[in-house]
Backbone bond lengths (Angstrom), bond angles and torsions (degrees), N, CA, C in turn:
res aa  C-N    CA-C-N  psi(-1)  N-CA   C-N-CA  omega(-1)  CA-C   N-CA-C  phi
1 X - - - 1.443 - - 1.533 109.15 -
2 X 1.189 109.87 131.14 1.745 123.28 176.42 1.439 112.36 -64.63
3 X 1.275 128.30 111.80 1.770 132.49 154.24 1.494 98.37 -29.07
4 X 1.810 115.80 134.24 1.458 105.54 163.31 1.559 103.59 -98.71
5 X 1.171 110.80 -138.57 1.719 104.86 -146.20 1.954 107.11 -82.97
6 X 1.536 77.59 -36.56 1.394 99.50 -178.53 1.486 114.66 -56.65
7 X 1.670 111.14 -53.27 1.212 131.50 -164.33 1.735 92.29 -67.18
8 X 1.349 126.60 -63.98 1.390 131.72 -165.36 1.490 99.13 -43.55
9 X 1.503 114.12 -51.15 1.654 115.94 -170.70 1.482 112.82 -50.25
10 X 1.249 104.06 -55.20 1.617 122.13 -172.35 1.545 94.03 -53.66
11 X 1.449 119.48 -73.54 2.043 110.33 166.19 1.394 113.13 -24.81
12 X 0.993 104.37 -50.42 1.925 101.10 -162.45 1.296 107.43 -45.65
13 X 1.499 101.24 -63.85 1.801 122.12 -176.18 1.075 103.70 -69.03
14 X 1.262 142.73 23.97 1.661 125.45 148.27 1.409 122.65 -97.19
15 X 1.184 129.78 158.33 1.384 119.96 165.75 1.393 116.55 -41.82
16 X 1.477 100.68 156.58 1.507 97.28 -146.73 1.930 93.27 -86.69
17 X 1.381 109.39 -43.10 1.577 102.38 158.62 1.972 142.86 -43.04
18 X 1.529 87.62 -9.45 1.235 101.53 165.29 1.526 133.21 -116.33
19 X 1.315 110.34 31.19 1.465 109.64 -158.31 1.130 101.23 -105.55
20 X 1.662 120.71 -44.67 1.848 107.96 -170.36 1.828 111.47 -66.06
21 X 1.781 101.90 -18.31 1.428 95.68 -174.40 1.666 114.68 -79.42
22 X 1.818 104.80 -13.44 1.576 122.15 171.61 1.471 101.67 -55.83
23 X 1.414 92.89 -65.09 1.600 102.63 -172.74 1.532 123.31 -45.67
24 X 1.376 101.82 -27.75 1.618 101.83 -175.68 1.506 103.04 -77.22
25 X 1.121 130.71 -36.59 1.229 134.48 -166.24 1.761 108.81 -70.63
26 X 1.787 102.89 -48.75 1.122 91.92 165.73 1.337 147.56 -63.91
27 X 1.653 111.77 -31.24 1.156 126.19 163.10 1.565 116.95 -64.92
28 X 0.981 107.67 -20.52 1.835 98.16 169.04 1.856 117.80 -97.20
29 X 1.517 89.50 11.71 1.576 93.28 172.33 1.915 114.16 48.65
30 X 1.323 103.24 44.78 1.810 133.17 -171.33 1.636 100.65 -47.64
31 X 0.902 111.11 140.84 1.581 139.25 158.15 1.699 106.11 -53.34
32 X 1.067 145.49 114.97 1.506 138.32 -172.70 1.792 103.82 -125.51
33 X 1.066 115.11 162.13 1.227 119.06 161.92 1.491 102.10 -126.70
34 X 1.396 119.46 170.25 1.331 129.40 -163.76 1.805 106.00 -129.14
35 X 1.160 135.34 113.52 1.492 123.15 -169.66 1.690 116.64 -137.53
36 X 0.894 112.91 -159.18 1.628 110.56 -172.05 1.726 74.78 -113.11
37 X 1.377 129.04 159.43 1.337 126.78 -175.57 2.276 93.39 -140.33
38 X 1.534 118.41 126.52 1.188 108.35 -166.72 1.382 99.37 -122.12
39 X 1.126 122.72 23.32 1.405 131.62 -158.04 1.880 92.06 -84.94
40 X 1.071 109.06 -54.57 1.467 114.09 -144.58 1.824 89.97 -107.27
41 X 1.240 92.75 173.23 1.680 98.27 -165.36 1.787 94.61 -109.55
42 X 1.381 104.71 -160.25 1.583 107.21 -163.29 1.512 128.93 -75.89
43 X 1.212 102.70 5.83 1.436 117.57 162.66 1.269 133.50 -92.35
44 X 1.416 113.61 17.47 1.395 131.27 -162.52 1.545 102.95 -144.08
45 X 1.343 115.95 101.65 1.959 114.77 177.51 1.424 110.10 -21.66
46 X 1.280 126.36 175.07 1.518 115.14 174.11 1.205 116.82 -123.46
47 X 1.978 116.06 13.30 1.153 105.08 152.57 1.269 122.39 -150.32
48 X 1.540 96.78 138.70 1.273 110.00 -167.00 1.820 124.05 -102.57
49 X 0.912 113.06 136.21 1.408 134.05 -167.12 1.743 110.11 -99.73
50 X 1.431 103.61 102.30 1.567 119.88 -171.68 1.346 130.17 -125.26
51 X 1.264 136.75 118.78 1.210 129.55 176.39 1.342 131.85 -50.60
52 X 1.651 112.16 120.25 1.256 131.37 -149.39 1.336 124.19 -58.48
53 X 1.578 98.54 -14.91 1.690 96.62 176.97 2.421 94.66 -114.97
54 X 1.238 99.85 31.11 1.430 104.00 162.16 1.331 97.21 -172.86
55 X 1.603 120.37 108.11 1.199 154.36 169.95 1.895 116.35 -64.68
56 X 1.547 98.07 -37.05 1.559 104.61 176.15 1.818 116.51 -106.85
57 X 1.270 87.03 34.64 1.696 94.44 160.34 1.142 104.63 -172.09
58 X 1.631 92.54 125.21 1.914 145.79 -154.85 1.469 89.12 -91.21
59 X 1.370 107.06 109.65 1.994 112.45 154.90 1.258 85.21 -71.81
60 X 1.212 173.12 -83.65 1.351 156.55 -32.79 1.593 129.49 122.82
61 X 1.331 116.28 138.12 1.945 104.34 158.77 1.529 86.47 -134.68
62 X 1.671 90.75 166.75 1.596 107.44 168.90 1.432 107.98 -166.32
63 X 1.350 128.11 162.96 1.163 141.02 -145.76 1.918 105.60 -58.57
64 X 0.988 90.12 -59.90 1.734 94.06 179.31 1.911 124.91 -104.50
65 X 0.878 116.87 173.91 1.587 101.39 171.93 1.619 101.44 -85.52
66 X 1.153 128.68 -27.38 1.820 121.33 -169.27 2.060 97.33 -67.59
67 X 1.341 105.51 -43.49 1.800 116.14 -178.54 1.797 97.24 -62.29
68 X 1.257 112.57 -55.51 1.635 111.81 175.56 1.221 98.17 -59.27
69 X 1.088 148.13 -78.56 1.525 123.01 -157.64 1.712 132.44 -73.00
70 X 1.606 84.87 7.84 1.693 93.26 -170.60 1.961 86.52 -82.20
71 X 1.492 104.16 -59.97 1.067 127.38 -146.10 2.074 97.01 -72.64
72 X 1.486 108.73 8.44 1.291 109.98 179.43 1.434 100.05 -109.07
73 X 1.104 116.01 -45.91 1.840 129.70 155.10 1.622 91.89 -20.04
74 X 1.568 109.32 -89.96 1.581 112.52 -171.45 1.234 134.63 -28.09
75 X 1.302 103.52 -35.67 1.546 129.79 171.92 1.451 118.73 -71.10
76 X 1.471 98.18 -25.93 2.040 84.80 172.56 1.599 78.35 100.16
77 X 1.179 153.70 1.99 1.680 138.72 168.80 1.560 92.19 -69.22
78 X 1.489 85.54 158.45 1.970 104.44 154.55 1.472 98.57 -117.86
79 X 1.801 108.65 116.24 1.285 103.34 138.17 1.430 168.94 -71.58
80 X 0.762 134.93 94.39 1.831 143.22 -122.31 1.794 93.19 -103.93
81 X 1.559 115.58 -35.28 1.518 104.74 175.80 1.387 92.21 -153.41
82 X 1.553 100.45 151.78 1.573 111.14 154.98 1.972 113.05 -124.55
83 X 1.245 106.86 141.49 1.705 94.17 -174.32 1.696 64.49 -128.31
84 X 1.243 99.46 140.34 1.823 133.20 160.48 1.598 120.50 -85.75
């Protein structure tokens, strides 16, 4: 299945070591959960949006959990949980 425009962009802008495993997730239209993420310090959104059966790898963060789960919607994810 082809990345659409959205999905390809979101690949682009990741590290480049992390993109075919982005891509897989997106192309299988992945199960995500949505969480507060404390790993990383203030240069990093604080929430990150992860596939549900792998918790320590981030498709994404963004400022709030309602912006993370919109912006996982966009992506073709299913969100399955959000914790605030």
């Amino acid at each position: 299945m082809a990345l659409n425009q959205a999905q390809q962009a979101h690949v682009n802008g990741a590290f480049p070591e992390c993109r075919s495993k982005i891509a897989k997730y997106l192309e299988e239209n992945a199960e995500v959960v949505v969480y507060r993420q404390n790993e990383c310090g203030s240069d990093v959104e604080p929430y990150a949006v992860a596939p549900k059966v792998e918790h320590d790898f981030w498709l994404g963060c963004w400022d709030t959990p309602e912006l993370a789960a919109a912006q996982a919607c966009v992506l073709g994810l299913r969100v399955v949980e959000v914790t605030p």
